[in-house]
C-alpha positions as CSV (number, residue, x, y, z in Angstrom):
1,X,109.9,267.4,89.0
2,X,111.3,265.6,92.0
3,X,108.2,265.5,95.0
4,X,108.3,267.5,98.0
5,X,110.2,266.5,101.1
6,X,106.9,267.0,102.8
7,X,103.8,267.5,100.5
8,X,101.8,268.0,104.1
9,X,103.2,271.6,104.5
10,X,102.0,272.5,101.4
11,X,98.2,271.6,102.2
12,X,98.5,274.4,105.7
13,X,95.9,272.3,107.0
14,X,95.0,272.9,111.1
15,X,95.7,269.7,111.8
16,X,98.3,269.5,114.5
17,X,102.3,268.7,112.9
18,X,104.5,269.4,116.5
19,X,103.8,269.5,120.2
20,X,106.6,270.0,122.9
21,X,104.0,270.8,126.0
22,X,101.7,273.4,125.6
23,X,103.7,274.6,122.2
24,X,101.7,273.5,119.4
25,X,102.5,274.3,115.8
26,X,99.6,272.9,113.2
27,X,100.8,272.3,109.8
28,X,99.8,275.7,108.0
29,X,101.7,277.2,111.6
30,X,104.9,275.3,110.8
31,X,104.2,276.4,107.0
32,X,104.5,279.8,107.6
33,X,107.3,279.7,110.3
34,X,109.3,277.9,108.3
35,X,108.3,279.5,105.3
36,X,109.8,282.4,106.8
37,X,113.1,281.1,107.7
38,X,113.7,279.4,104.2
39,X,113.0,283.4,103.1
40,X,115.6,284.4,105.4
41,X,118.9,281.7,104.5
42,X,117.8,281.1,101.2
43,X,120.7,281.5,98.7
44,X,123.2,280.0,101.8
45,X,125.1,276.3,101.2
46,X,125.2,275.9,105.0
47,X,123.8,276.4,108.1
48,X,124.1,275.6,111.7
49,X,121.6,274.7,113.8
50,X,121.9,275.3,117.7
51,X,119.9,272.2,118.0
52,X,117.9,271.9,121.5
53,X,114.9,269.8,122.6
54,X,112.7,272.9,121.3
55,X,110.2,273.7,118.5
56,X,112.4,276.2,117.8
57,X,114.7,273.5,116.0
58,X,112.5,271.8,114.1
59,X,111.1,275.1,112.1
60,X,114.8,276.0,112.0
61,X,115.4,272.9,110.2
62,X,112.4,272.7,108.0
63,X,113.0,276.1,107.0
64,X,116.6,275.7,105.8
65,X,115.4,272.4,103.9
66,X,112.4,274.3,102.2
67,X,115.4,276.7,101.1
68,X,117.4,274.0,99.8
69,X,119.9,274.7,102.1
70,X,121.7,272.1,104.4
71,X,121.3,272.3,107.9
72,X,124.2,271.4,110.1
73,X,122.7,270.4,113.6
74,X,125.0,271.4,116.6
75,X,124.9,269.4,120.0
76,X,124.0,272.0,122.8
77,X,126.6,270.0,125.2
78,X,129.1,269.7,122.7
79,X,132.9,271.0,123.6
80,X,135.2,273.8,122.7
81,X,137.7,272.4,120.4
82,X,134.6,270.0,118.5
83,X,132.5,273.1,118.2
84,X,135.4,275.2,116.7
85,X,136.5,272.3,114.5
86,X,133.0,271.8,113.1
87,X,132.3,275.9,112.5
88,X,136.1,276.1,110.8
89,X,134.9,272.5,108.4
90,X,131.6,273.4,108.0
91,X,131.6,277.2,107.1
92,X,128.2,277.9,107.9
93,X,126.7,281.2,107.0
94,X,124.4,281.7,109.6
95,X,123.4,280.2,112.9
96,X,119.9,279.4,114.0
97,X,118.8,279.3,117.2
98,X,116.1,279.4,120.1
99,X,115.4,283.3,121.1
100,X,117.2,284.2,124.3
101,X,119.8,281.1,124.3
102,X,122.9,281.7,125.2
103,X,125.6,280.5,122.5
104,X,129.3,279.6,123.2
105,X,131.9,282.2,122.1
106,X,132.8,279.4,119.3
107,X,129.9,281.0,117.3
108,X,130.0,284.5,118.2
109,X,131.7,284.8,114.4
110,X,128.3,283.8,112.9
111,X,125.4,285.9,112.4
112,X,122.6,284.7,114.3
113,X,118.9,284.6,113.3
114,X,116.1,283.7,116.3
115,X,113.5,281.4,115.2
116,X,110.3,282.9,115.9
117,X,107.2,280.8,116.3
118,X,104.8,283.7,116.2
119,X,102.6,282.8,113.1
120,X,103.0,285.7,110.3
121,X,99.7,287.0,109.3
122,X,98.3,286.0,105.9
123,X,98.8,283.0,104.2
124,X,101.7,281.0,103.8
125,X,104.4,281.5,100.9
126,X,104.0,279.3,98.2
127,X,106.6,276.3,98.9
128,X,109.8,276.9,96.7
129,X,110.5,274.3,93.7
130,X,111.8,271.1,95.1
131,X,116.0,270.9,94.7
132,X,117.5,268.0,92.8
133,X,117.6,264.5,95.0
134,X,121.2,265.2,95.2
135,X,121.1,268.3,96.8
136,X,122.6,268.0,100.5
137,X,120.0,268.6,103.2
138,X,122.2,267.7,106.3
139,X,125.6,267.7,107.5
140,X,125.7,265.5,110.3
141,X,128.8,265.7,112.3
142,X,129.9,262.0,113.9
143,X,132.8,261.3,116.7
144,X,135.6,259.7,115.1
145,X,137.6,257.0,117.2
146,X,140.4,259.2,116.1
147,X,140.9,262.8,115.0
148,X,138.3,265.0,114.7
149,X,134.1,264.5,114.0
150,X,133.7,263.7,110.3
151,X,130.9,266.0,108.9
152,X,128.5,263.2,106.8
153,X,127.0,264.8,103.9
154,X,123.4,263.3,103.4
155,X,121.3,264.3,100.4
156,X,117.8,264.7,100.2
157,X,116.9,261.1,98.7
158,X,118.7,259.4,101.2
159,X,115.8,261.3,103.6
160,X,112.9,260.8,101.5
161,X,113.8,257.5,100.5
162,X,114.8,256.0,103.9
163,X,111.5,257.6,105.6
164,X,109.4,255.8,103.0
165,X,110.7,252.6,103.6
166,X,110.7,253.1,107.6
167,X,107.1,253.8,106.6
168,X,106.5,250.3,104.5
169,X,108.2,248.5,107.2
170,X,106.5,249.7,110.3
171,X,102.9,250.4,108.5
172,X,103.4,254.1,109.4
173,X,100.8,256.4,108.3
174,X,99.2,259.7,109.4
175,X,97.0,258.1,111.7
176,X,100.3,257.8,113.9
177,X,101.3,260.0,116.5
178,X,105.0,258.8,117.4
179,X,106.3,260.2,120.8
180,X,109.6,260.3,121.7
181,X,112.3,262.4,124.1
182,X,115.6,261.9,121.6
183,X,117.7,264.9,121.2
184,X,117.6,266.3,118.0
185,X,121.0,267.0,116.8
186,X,121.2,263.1,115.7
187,X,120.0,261.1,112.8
188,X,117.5,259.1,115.3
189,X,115.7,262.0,116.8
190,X,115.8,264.9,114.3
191,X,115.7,262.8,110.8
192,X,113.6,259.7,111.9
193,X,111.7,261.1,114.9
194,X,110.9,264.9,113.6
195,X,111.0,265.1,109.5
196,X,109.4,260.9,109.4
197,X,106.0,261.7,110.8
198,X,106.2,265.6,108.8
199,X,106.7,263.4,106.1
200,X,103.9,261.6,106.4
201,X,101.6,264.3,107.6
202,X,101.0,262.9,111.0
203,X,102.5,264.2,113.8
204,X,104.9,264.0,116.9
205,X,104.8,265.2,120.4
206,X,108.6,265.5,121.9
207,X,108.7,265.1,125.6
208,X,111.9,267.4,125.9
209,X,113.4,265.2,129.0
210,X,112.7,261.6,128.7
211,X,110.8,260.1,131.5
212,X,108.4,257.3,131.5
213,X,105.7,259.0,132.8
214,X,106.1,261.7,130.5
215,X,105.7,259.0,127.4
216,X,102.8,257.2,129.1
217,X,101.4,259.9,129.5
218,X,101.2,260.1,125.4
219,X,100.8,256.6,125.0
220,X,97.9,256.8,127.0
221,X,96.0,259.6,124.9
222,X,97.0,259.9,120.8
223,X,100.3,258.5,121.1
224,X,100.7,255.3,118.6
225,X,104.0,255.0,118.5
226,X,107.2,255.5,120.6
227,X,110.9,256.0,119.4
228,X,113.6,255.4,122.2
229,X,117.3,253.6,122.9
230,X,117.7,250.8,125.3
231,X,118.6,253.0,128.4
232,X,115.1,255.1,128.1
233,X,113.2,251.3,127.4
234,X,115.5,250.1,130.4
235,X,113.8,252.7,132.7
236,X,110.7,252.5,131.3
237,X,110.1,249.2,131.8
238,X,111.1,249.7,135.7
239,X,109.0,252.1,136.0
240,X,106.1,250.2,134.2
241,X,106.9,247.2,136.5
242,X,106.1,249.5,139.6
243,X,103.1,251.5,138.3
244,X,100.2,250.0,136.3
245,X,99.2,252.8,134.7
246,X,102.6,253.4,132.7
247,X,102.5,249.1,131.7
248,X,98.9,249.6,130.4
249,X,99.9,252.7,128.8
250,X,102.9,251.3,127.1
251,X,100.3,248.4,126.1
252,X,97.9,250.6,123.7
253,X,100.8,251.8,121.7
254,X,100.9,250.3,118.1
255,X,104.5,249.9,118.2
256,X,107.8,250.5,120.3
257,X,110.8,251.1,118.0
258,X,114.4,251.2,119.8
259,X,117.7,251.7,118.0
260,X,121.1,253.7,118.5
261,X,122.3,250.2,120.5
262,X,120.9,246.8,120.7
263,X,118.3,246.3,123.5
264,X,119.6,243.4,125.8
265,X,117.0,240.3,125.7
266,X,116.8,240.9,129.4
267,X,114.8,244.0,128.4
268,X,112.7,242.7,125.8
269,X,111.3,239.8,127.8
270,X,110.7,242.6,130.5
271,X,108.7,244.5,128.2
272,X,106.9,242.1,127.1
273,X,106.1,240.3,130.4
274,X,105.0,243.6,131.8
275,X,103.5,245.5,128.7
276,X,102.4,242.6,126.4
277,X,104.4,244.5,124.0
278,X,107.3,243.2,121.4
279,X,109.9,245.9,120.8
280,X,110.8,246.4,117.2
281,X,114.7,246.6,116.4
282,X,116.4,248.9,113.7
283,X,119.8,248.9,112.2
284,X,121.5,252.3,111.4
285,X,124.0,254.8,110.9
286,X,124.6,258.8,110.1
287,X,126.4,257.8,106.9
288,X,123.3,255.4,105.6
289,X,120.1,256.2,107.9
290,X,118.5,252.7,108.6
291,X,119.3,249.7,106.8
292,X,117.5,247.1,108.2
293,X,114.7,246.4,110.4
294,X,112.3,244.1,111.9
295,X,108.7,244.7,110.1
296,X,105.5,246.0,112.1
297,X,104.3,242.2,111.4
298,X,107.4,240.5,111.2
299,X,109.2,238.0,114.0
300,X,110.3,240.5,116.4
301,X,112.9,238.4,118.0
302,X,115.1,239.7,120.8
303,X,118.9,240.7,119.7
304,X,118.2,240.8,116.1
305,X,117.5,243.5,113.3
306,X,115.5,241.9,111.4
307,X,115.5,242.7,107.5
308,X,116.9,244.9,104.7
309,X,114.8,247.9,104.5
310,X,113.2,247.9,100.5
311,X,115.9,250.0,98.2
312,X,118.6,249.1,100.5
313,X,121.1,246.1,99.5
314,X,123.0,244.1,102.5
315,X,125.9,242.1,102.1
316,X,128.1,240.7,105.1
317,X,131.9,240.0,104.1
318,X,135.2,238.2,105.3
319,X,138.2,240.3,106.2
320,X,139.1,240.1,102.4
321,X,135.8,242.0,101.1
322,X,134.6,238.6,99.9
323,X,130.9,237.9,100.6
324,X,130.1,235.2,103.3
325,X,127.0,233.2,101.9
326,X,126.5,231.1,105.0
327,X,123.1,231.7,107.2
328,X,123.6,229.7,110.1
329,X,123.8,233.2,112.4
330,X,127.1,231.9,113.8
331,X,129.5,233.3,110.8
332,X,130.4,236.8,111.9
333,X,131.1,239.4,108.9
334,X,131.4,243.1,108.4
335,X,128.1,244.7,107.1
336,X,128.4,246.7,103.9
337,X,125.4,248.5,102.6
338,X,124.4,250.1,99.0
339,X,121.4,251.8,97.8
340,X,119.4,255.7,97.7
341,X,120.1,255.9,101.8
342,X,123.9,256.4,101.5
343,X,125.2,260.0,102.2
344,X,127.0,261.8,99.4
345,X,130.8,261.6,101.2
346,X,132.3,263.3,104.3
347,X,132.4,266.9,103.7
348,X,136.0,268.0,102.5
349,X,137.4,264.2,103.5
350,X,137.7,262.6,100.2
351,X,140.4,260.4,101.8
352,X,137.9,259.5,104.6
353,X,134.9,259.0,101.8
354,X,137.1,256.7,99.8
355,X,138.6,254.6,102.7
356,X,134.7,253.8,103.5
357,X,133.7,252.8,100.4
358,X,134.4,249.6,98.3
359,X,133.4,249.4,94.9
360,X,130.2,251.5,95.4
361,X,129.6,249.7,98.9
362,X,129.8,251.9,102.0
363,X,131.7,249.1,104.7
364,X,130.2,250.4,108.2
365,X,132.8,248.7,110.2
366,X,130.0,246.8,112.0
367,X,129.7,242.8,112.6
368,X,126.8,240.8,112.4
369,X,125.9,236.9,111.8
370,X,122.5,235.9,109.3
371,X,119.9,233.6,110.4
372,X,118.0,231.4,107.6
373,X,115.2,233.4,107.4
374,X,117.8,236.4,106.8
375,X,117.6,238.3,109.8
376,X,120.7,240.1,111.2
377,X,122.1,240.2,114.6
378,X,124.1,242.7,115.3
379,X,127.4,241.2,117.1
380,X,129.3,244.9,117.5
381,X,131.8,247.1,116.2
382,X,134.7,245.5,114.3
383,X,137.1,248.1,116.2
384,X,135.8,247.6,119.6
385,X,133.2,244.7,119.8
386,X,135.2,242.1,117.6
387,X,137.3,240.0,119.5
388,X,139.9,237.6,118.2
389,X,140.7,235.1,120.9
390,X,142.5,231.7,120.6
391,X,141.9,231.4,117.0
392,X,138.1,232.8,117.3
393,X,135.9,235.6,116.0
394,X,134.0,236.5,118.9
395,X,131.0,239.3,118.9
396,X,131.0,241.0,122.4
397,X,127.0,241.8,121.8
398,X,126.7,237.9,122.4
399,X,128.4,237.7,125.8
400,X,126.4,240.9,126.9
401,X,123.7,239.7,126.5
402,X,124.5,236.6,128.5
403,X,125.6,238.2,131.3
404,X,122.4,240.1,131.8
405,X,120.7,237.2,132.1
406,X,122.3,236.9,135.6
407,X,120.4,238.2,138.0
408,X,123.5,239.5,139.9
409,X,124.0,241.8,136.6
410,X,122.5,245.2,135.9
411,X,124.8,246.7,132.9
412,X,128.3,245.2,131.4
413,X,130.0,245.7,128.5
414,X,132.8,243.0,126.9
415,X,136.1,244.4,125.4
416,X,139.2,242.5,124.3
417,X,142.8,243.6,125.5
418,X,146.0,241.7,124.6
419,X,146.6,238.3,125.5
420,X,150.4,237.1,125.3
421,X,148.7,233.6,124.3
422,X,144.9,233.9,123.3
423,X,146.0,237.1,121.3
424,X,142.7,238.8,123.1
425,X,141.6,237.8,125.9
426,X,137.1,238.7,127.1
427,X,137.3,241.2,129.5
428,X,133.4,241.8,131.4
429,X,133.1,245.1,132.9
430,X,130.1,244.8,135.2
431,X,127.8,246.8,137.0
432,X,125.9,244.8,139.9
433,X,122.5,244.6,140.6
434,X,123.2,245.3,144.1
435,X,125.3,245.9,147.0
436,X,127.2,242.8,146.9
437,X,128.7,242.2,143.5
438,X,128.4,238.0,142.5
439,X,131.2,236.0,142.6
440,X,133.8,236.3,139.2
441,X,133.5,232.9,138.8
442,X,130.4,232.6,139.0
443,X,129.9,235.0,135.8
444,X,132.5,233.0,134.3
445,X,130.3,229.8,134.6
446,X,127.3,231.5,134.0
447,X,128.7,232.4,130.1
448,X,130.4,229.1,129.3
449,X,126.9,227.3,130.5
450,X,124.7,229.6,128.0
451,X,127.5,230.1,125.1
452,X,130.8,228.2,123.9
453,X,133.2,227.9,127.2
454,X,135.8,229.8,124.8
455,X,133.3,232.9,125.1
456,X,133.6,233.3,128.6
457,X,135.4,236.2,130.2
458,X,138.6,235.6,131.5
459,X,138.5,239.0,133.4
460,X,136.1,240.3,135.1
461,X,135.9,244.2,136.3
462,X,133.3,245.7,138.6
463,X,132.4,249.5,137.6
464,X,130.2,251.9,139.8
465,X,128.6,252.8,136.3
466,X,129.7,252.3,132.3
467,X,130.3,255.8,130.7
468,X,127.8,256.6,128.0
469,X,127.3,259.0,125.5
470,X,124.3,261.5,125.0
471,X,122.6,258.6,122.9
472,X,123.0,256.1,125.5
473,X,125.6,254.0,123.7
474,X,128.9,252.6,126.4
475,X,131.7,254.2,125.2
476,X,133.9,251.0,125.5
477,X,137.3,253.1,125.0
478,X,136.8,254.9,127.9
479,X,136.8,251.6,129.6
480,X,140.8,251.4,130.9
């Protein structure tokens, strides 16, 4: 008989599982209020998930995977046309959502259940028998660069296998507290940041907004851990360089984990300088859940990944699909990925699900070089962050990162666009650290002294701000 998702609930102990403020649900609370809500979907294949920064979403969730039932989170923000597009593929039988929210007319077709936190009296139901590992828990919706979002099937090994390697790799136990202000309609914050410490029968307080004072504020007290992407550690460590209190806060925490987008060394040596703390780095997608990371103990060196999580295998291949061998972290290759973590396909796109995979390995479209010791840096997207110029594979992750070093520099991204003789020529699209942008060439010089001169930008564009999506990441095709 496979083992429960989360053997804690079953225990309804009175230790506390989930804080957001003064709302605190202990783990025989969260064992009846979702226990209740698996009563009420159970016998559904899908459903949605208005997915705020509430409590409300997490019991939603649990309930529907004590049910067996996949869970399809829905971005509060999200648009007209995706929302209808993602009711239409998804089919869901129900919606579940906060009491008193107000839902868009795109779900008024659904019946709606309210997720009450109220504890019911008496004990908790019994947990239901735990489905087959291949049942789906999640359907994860991602934006496509083209067409509409692709709805990523995981199953429930890829979540209880992936959480108990995160939990090898960064020692996590349920001692830890993690805090963290991620939204929870994505992998990071839902998967990683609500069902791993559930999993492990710790606990997690969610800071609705992110704010750095809000975090130190936990890191100060139980906090032992903290999940965020590079803009929140960006502000944080501002805010930590003005104010003691949040730099000695940020200093008791057992570990700092940041994903969603790399964390520019800039950062890291900020962090560190101010907080005595080394950031850990993690490698993932919807479609896999994390692949690779840098251990609690490990080297946690600035810009890479570090290593493949245990269960997960990690090749890095030509153009051809042949493996590249070399280690010398300057041979750039496409990450492919196999192993329990892989989602099951993209829901009713077996065209999609076949273009991704390649003889049982899921390609992710992402570029990376290997060190010796087999750590992976992260060089960018192969349709985006790849660029081909005068007869070179170039990673734009690289010349970020240089730039940043500038003082004159406070965000860029690199992007190719055609080049009548280079093929693509570096394009830097800056943001300047202050009124008076620095000199172009003066960027220009600043790359080719730290990198290969054939890495520097040959244009250089100065932005009021990058655009960015709800997880922080530059959304480089926006960038025209």
């Amino acid at each position: 008989m496979p083992e429960p998702l989360f053997p804690a609930l079953a225990e309804a102990s009175a230790r506390e599982a989930i804080r957001f403020d003064d709302q605190v649900l202990t783990y025989r609370d969260l064992a009846g209020v979702a226990g209740r809500v698996a009563t009420r979907v159970a016998g559904a294949a899908r459903v949605a998930v208005w997915a705020t920064n509430t409590p409300h979403t997490c019991v939603a969730v649990l309930g529907a995977l004590l049910a067996g039932v996949a869970a399809v989170p829905v971005n509060p923000k999200i648009g007209e046309r995706e929302l209808a597009h993602i009711v239409a593929d998804s089919e869901p039988a129900l919606v579940l959502a906060e009491p008193g929210v107000a839902l868009p007319s795109g779900l008024a077709g659904l019946p709606r259940v309210d997720v009450d936190l109220a504890a019911p009296a008496g004990p908790p139901p019994p947990p239901a028998a735990e489905p087959d590992p291949e049942t789906p828990a999640f359907v994860v919706y991602t934006s496509g660069t083209t067409g509409p979002p692709k709805g990523v099937v995981l199953p429930r090994r890829a979540i209880t296998s992936n959480l108990d390697a995160l939990a090898t790799a960064w020692e996590w136990t349920e001692h830890d507290v993690l805090v963290h202000g991620l939204p929870l309609f994505h992998v990071h914050g839902l998967i990683i940041g609500i069902l791993g410490p559930l999993r492990r029968g710790g606990s997690v307080r969610h800071v609705g907004r992110f704010s750095s004072a809000a975090v130190a504020r936990e890191l100060a007290g139980p906090a032992t851990m903290m999940f965020g992407v590079p803009t929140m550690y960006h502000r944080l460590v501002a805010d930590a360089e003005a104010d003691p209190e949040i730099a000695a806060a940020v200093g008791r925490a057992r570990l700092l984990v940041s994903g969603s987008a790399a964390l520019p060394a800039t950062d890291h040596e900020r962090i560190a300088r101010v907080t005595g703390q080394r950031v850990v780095e993690r490698y993932g997608m919807t479609e896999t859940l994390m692949n690779v990371s840098v251990r609690a103990s490990g080297d946690r060196r600035p810009g890479t990944v570090g290593l493949p999580l245990d269960g997960v295998q990690v090749r890095l291949v030509d153009d051809a699909g042949q493996t590249i061998e070399a280690s010398d972290d300057e041979t750039v290759g496409e990450i492919v990925v196999r192993g329990p973590n892989l989602f099951l396909g993209y829901l009713n796109r077996p065209d999609a699900t076949a273009e991704a995979m390649r003889d049982g390995w899921f390609r992710t479209g992402d570029m990376a070089t290997r060190a010796p010791d087999g750590y992976l840096r992260i060089v960018g997207r192969r349709a985006t962050d790849l660029i081909k110029s005068g007869g070179y594979k170039i990673g734009a992750g690289e010349i970020e990162n240089a730039l940043l070093d500038h003082p004159g520099v406070a965000e860029v991204a690199v992007t190719g666009e055609p080049d009548p003789d280079l093929g693509e020529r570096i394009v830097a699209w800056v943001v300047a650290a202050g009124e008076q942008p620095p000199a172009e060439q003066d960027l220009v010089d600043h790359v080719a002294r730290l990198l290969a001169p054939h890495k520097r930008p040959r244009v250089v564009r100065f932005r009021d701000a990058l655009p960015r999506n709800d997880m922080g990441k530059v959304m480089k095709r926006a960038l025209t």
